[in-house]
Legacy VTK file of the C-alpha trace (Angstrom):
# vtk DataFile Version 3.0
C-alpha trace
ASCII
DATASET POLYDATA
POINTS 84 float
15.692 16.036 25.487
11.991 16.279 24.581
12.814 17.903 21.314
15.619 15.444 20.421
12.384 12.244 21.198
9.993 14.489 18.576
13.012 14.358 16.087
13.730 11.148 16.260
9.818 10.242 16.134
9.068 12.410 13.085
12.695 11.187 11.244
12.383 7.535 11.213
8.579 7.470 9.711
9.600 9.782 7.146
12.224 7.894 5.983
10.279 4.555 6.538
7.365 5.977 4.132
9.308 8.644 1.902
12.587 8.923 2.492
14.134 5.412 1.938
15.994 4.722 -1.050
18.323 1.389 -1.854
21.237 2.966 -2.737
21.806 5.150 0.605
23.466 2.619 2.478
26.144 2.494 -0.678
26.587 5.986 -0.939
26.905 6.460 2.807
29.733 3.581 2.186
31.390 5.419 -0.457
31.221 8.663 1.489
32.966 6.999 4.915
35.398 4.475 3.790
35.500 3.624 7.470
31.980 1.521 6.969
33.376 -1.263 4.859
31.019 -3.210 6.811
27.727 -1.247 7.007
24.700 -2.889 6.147
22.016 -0.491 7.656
21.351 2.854 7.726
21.813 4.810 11.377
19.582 8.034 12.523
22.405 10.525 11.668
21.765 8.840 7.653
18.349 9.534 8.189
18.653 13.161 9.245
21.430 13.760 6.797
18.763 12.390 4.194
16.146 14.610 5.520
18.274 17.610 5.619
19.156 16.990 1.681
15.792 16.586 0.999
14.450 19.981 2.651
16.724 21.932 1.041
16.432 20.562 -2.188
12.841 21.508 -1.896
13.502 25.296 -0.832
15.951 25.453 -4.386
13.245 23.640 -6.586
11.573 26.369 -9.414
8.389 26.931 -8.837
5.793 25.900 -11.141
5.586 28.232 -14.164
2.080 28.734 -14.420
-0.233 29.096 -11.836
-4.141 29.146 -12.023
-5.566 32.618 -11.107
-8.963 32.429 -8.404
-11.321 32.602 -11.061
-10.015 30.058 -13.103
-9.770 27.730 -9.733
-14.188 28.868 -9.146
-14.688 27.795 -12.810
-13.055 24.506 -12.792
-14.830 24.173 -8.876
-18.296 25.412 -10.586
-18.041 23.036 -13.646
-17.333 20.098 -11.220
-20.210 21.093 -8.871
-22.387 21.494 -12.213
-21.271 17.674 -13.565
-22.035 16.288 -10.141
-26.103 17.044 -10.554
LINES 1 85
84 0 1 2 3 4 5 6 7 8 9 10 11 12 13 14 15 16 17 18 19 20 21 22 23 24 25 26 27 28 29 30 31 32 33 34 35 36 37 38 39 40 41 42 43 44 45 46 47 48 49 50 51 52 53 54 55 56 57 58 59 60 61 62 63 64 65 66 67 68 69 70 71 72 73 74 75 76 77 78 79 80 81 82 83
């Protein structure tokens, strides 16, 4: 039970700030016929949002080029050089 009250308190801000998107309640219509009716999302579209999301993150390419340590100290020394 304690786990299932962090869930549901992590799910619905995430969706509130990130997550939400117009068109879910649609496609969760066109998915279940059975919701002719449905106007709002429920928690189990939330999660099923969040679950989509996370894994579309662990597929995504990484970025191609990626700055080596001494080219992050030279960018960090030329900004701590500008600032004086």
């Amino acid at each position: 039970m304690p786990l299932g009250m962090i869930c549901l308190r992590l799910t619905i801000p995430w969706y509130a700030t990130t997550g939400h998107s117009p068109h879910d309640t649609a496609e969760r219509r066109a998915r279940a016929r059975w919701y002719t009716t449905k106007t709002e999302l429920s928690f189990e579209d939330m999660v099923i949002k969040l679950r989509r999301v996370i894994i579309a993150e662990l597929f995504r390419p990484q970025a191609l080029y990626q700055a080596t340590p001494e080219e992050t100290r030279a960018v960090l020394a030329a900004c701590a050089a500008a600032e004086t």
